[in-house]
Backbone as JSON Lines, residues from 0, in Angstrom:
{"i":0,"aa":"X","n":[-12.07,-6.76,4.6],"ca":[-11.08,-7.43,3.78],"c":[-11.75,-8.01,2.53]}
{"i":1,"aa":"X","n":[-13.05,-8.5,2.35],"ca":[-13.66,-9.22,1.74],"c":[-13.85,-8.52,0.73]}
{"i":2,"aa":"X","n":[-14.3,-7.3,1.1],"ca":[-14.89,-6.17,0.14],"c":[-13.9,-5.41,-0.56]}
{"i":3,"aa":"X","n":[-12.42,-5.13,-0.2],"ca":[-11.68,-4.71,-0.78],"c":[-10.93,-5.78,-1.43]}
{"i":4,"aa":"X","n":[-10.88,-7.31,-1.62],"ca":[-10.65,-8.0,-2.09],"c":[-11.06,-8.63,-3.07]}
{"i":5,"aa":"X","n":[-12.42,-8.4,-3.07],"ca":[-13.43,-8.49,-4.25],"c":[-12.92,-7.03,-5.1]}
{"i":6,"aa":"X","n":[-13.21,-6.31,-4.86],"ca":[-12.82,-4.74,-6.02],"c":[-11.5,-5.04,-6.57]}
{"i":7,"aa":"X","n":[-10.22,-5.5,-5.45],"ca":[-9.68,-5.5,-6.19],"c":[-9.13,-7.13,-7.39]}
{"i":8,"aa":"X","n":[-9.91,-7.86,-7.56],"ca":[-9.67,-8.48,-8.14],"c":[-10.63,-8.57,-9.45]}
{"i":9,"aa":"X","n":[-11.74,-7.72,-9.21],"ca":[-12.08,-7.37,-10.24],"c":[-11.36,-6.65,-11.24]}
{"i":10,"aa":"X","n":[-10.85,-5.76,-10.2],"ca":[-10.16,-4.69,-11.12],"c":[-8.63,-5.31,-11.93]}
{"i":11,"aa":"X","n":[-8.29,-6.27,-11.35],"ca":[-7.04,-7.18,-11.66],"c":[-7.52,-8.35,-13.3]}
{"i":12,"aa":"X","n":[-9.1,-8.29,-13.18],"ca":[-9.38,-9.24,-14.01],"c":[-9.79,-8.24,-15.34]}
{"i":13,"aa":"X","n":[-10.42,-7.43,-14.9],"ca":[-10.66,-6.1,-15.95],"c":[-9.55,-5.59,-16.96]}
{"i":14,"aa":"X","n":[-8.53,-5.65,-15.76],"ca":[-7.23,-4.88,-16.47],"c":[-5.8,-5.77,-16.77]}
{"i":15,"aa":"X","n":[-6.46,-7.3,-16.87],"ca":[-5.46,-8.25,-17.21],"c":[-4.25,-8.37,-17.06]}
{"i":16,"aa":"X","n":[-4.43,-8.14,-15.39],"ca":[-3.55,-8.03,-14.41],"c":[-3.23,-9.5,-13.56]}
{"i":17,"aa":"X","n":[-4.7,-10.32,-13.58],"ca":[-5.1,-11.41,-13.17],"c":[-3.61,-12.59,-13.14]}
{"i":18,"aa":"X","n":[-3.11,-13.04,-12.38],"ca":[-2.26,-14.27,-12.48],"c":[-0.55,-13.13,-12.76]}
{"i":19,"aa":"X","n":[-0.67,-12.13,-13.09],"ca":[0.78,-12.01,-12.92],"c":[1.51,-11.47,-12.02]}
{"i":20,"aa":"X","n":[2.35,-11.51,-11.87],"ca":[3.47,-10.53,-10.9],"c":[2.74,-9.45,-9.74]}
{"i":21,"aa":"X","n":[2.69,-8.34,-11.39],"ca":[2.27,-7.12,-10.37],"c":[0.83,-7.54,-9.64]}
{"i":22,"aa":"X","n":[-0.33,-8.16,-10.74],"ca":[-1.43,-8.6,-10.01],"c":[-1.13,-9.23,-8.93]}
{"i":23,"aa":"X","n":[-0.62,-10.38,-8.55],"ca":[-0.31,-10.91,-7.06],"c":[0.16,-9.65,-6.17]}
{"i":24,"aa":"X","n":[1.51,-8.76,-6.61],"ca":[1.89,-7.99,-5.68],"c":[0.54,-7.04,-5.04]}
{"i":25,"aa":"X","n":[-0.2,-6.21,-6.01],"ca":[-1.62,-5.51,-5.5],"c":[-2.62,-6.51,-4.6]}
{"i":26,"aa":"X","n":[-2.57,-7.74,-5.04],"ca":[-3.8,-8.44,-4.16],"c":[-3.11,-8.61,-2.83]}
{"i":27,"aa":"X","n":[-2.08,-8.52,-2.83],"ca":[-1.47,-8.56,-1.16],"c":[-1.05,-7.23,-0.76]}
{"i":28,"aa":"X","n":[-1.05,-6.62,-1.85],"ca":[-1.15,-4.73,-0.95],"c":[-2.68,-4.69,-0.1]}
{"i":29,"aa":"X","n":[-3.38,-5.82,-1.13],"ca":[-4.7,-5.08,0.22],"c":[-4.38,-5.64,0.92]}
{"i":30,"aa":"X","n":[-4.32,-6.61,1.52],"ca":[-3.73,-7.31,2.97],"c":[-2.75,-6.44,3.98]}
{"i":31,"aa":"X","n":[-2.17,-6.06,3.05],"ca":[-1.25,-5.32,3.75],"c":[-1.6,-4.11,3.89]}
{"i":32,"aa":"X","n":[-2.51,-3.22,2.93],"ca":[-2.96,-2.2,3.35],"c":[-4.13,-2.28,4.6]}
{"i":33,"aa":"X","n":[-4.93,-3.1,4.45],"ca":[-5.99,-3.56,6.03],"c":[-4.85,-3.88,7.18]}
{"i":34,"aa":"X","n":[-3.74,-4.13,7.57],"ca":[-2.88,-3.98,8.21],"c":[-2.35,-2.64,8.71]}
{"i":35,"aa":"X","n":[-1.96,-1.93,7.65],"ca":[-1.28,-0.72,8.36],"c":[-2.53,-0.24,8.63]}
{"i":36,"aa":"X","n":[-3.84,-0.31,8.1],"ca":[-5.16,0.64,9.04],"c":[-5.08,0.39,10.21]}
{"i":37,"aa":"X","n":[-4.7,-0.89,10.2],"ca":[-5.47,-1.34,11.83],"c":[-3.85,-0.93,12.43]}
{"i":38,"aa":"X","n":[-2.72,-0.84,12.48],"ca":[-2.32,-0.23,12.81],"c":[-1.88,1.34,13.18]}
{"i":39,"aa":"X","n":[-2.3,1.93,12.25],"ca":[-2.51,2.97,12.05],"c":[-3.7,3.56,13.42]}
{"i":40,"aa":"X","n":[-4.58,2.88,13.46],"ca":[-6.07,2.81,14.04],"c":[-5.59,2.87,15.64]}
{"i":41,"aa":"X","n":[-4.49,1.8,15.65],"ca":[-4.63,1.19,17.32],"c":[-3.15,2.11,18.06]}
{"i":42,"aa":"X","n":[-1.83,2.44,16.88],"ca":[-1.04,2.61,17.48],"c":[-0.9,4.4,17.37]}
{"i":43,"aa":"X","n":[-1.19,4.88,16.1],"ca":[-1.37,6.75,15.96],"c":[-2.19,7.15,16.28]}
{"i":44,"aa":"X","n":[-2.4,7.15,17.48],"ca":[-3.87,7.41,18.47],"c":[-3.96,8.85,18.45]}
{"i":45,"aa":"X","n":[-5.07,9.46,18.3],"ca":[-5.08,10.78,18.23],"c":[-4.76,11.73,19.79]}
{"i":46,"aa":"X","n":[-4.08,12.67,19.76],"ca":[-3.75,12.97,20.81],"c":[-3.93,15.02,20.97]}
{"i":47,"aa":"X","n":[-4.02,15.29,22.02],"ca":[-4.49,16.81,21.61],"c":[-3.74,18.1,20.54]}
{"i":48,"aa":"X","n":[-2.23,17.41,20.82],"ca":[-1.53,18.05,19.59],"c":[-1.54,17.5,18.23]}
{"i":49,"aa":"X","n":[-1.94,16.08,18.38],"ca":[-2.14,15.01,17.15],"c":[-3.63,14.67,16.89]}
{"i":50,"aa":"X","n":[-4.61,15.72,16.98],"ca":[-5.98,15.71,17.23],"c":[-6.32,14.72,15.15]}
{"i":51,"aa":"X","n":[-5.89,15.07,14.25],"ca":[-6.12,14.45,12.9],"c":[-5.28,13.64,12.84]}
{"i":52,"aa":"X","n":[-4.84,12.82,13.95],"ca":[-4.68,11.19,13.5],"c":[-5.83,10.04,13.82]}
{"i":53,"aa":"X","n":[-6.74,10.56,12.83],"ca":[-7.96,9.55,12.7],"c":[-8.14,9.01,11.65]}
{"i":54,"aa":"X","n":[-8.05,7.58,11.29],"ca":[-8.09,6.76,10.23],"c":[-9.08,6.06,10.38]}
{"i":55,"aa":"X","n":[-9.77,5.71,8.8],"ca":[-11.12,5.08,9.2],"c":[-10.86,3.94,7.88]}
{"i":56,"aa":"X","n":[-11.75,3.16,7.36],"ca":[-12.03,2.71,5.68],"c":[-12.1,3.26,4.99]}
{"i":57,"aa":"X","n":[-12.57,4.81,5.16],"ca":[-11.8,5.82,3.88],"c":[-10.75,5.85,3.29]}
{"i":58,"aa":"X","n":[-9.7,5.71,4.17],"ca":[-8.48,5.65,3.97],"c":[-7.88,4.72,2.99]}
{"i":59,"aa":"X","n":[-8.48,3.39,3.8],"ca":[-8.22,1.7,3.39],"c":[-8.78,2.72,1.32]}
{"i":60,"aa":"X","n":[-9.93,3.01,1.79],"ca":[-10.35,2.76,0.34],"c":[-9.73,3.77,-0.42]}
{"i":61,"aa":"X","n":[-9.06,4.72,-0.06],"ca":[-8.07,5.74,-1.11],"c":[-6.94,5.29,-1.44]}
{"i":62,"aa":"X","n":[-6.22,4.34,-0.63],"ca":[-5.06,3.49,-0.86],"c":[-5.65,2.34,-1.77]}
{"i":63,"aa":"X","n":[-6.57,1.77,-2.08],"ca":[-7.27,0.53,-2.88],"c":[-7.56,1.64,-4.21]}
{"i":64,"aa":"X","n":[-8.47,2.51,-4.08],"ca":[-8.59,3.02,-5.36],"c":[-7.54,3.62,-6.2]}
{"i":65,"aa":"X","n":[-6.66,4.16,-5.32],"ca":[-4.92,4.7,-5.84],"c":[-4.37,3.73,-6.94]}
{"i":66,"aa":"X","n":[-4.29,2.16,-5.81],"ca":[-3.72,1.03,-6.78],"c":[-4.91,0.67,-7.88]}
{"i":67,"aa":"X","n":[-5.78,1.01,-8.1],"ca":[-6.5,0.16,-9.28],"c":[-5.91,1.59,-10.33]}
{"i":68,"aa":"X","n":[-5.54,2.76,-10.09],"ca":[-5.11,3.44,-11.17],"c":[-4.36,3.26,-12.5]}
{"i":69,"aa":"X","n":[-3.69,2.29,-12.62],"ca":[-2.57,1.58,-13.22],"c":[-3.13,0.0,-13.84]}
{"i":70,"aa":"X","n":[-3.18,0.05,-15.13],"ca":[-3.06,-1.31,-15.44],"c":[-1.2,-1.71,-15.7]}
{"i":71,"aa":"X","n":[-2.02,-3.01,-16.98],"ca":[-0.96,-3.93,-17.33],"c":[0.42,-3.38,-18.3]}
{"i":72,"aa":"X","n":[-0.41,-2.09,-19.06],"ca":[0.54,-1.78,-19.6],"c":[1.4,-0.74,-18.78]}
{"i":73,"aa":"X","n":[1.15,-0.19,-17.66],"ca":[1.78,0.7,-17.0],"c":[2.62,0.04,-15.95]}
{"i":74,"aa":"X","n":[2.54,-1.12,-15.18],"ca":[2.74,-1.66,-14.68],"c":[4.33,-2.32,-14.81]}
{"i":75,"aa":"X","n":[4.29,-2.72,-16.01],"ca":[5.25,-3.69,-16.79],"c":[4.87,-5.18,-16.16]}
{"i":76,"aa":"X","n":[5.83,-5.74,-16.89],"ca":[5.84,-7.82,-16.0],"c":[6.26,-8.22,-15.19]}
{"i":77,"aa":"X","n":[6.97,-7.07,-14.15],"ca":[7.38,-7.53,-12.75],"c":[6.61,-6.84,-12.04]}
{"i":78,"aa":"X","n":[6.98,-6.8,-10.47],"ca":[5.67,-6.5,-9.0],"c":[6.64,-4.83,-8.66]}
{"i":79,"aa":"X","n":[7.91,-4.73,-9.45],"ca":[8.57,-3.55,-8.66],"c":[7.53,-2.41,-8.73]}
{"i":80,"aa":"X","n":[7.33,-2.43,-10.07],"ca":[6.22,-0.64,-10.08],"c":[5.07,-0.91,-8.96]}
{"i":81,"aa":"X","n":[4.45,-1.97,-8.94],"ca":[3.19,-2.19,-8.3],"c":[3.53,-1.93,-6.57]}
{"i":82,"aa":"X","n":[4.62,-2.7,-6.45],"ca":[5.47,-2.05,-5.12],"c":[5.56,-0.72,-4.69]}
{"i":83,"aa":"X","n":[6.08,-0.46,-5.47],"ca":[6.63,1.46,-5.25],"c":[4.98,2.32,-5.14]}
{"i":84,"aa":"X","n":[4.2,1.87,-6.02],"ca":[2.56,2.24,-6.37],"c":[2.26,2.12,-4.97]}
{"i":85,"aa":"X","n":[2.28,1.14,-4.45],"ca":[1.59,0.73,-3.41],"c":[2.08,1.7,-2.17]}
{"i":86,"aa":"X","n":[3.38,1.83,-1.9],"ca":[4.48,2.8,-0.88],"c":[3.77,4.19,-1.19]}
{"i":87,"aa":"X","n":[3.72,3.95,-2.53],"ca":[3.02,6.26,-2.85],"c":[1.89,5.94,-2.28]}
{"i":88,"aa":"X","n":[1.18,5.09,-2.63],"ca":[-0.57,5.37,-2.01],"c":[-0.44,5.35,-0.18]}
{"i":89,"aa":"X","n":[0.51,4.32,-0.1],"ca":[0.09,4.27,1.64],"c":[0.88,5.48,1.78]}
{"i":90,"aa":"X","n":[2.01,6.0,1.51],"ca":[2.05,7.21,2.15],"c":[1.73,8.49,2.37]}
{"i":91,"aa":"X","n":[1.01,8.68,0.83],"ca":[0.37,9.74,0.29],"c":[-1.16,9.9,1.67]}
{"i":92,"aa":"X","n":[-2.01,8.87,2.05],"ca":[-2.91,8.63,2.67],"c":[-2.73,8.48,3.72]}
{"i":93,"aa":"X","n":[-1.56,8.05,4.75],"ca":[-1.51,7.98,5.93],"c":[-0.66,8.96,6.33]}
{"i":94,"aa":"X","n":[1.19,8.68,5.24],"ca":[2.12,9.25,6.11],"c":[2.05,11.08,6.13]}
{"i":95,"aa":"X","n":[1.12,11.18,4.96],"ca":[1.51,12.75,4.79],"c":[0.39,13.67,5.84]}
{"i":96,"aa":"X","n":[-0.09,12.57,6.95],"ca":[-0.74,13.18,7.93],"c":[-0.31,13.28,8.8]}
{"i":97,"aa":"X","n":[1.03,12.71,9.11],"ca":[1.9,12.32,10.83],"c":[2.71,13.2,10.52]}
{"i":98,"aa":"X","n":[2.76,14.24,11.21],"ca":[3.4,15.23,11.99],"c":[4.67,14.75,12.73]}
{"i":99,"aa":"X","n":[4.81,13.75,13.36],"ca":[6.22,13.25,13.89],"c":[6.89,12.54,13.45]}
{"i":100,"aa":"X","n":[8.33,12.85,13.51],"ca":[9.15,11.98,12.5],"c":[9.01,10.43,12.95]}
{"i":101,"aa":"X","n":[8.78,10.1,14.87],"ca":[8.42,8.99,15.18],"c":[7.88,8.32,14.27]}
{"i":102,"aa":"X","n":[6.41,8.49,14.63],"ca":[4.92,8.32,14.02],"c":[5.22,7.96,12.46]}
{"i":103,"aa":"X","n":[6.34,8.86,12.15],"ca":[6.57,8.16,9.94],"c":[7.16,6.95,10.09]}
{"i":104,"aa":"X","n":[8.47,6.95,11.01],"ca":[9.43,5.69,10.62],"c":[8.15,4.22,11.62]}
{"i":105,"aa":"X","n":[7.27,4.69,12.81],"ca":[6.91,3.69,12.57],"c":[5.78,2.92,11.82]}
{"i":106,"aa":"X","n":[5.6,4.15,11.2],"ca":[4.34,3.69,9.81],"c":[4.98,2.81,8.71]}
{"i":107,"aa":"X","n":[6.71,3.44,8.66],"ca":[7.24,2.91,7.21],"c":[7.9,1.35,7.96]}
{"i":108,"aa":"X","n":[8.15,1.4,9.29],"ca":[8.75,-0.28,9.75],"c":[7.01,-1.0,9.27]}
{"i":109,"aa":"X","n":[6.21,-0.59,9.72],"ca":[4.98,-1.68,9.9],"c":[4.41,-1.65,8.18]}
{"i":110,"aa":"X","n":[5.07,-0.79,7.2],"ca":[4.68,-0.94,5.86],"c":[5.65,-2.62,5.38]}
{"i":111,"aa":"X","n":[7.19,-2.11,5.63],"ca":[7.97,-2.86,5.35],"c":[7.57,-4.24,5.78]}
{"i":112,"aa":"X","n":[6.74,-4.68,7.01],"ca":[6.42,-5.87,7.78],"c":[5.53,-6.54,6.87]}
{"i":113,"aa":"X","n":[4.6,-5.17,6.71],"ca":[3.32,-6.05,5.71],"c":[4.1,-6.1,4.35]}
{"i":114,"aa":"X","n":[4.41,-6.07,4.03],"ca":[4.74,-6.22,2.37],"c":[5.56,-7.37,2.3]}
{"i":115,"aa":"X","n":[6.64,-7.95,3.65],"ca":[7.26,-9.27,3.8],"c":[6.08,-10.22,3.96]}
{"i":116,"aa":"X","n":[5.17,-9.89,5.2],"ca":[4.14,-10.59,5.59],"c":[3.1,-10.93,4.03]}
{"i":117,"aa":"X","n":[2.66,-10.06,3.5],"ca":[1.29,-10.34,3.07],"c":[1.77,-10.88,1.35]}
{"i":118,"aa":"X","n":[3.42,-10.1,1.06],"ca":[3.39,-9.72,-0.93],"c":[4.48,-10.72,-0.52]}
{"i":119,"aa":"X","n":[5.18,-11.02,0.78],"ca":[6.37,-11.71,0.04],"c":[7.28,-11.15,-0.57]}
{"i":120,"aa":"X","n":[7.17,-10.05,-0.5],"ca":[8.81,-9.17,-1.0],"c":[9.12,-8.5,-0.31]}
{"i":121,"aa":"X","n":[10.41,-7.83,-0.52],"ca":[10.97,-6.8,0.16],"c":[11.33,-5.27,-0.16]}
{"i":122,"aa":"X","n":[10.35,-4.39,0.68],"ca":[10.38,-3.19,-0.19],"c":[11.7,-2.46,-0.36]}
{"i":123,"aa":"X","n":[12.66,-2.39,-0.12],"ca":[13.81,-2.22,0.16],"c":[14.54,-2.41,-1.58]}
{"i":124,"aa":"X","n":[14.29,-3.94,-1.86],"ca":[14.8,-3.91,-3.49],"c":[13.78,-3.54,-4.37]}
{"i":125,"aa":"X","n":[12.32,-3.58,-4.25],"ca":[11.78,-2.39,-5.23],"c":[11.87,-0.95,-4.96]}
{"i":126,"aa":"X","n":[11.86,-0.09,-3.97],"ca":[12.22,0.93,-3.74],"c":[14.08,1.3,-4.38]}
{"i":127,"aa":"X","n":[15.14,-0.05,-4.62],"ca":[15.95,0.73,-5.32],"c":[15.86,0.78,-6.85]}
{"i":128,"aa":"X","n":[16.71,2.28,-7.27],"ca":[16.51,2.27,-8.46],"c":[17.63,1.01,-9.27]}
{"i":129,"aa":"X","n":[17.06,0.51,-10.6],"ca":[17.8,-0.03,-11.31],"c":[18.56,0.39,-12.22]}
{"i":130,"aa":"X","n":[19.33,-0.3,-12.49],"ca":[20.05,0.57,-13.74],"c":[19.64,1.01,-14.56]}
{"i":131,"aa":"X","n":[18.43,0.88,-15.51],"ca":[17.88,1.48,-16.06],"c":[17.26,3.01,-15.71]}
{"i":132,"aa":"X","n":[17.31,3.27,-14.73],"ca":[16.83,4.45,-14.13],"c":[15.92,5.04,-13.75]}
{"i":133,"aa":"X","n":[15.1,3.73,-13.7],"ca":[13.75,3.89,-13.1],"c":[13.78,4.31,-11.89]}
């Protein structure tokens, strides 16, 4: 946690991200991303038909390096993009390895948990689009 918390707040201070919105929303994606590992870890246990459900800190760290892709100007001044950013990386890295539709919805309940738990929001209203058409 320490170590991906340090990177990413470097990277938050680099890219003068530091103190706003989306910066808070990313510093609690890592929280929440060290969450779905360890869930990921304890509950998608690899099994002989599910032999590549093995997650390690690789992972943690392709979902951390995903989000430092994006600064301030890509971002905008609210946490929604940084939200949705955060949903592509964890799923791009975990979900597009689970083979069962189980195994997705309960990757995407324990995403939804951490993102109440760790960001304080709810992915549900950044995941919808706004009128603008984002």
């Amino acid at each position: 946690m320490r170590i991906f918390t340090s990177l990413m707040d470097d990277h938050l201070r680099r890219s003068g991200l530091a103190g706003t919105a989306p910066g808070v929303a990313l510093k609690g994606a890592v929280e929440g991303s060290v969450d779905v590992l360890l869930f990921a870890q304890q509950e998608l246990r690899p099994t002989p038909n599910k032999s590549h459900y093995l997650f390690n800190l690789r992972d943690l760290a392709r979902v951390i390096q995903g989000l430092q892709m994006l600064g301030k100007t890509e971002l905008g001044p609210d946490s929604k993009k940084a939200m949705r950013l955060w949903v592509h990386e964890v799923a791009r890295v975990f979900s597009d390895r689970l083979t069962d539709e189980d195994d997705q919805r309960k990757l995407f309940v324990k995403l939804g948990a951490a993102a109440r738990e760790k960001i304080r929001d709810d992915l549900a209203g950044a995941l919808r689009p706004d009128a603008h058409g984002e």
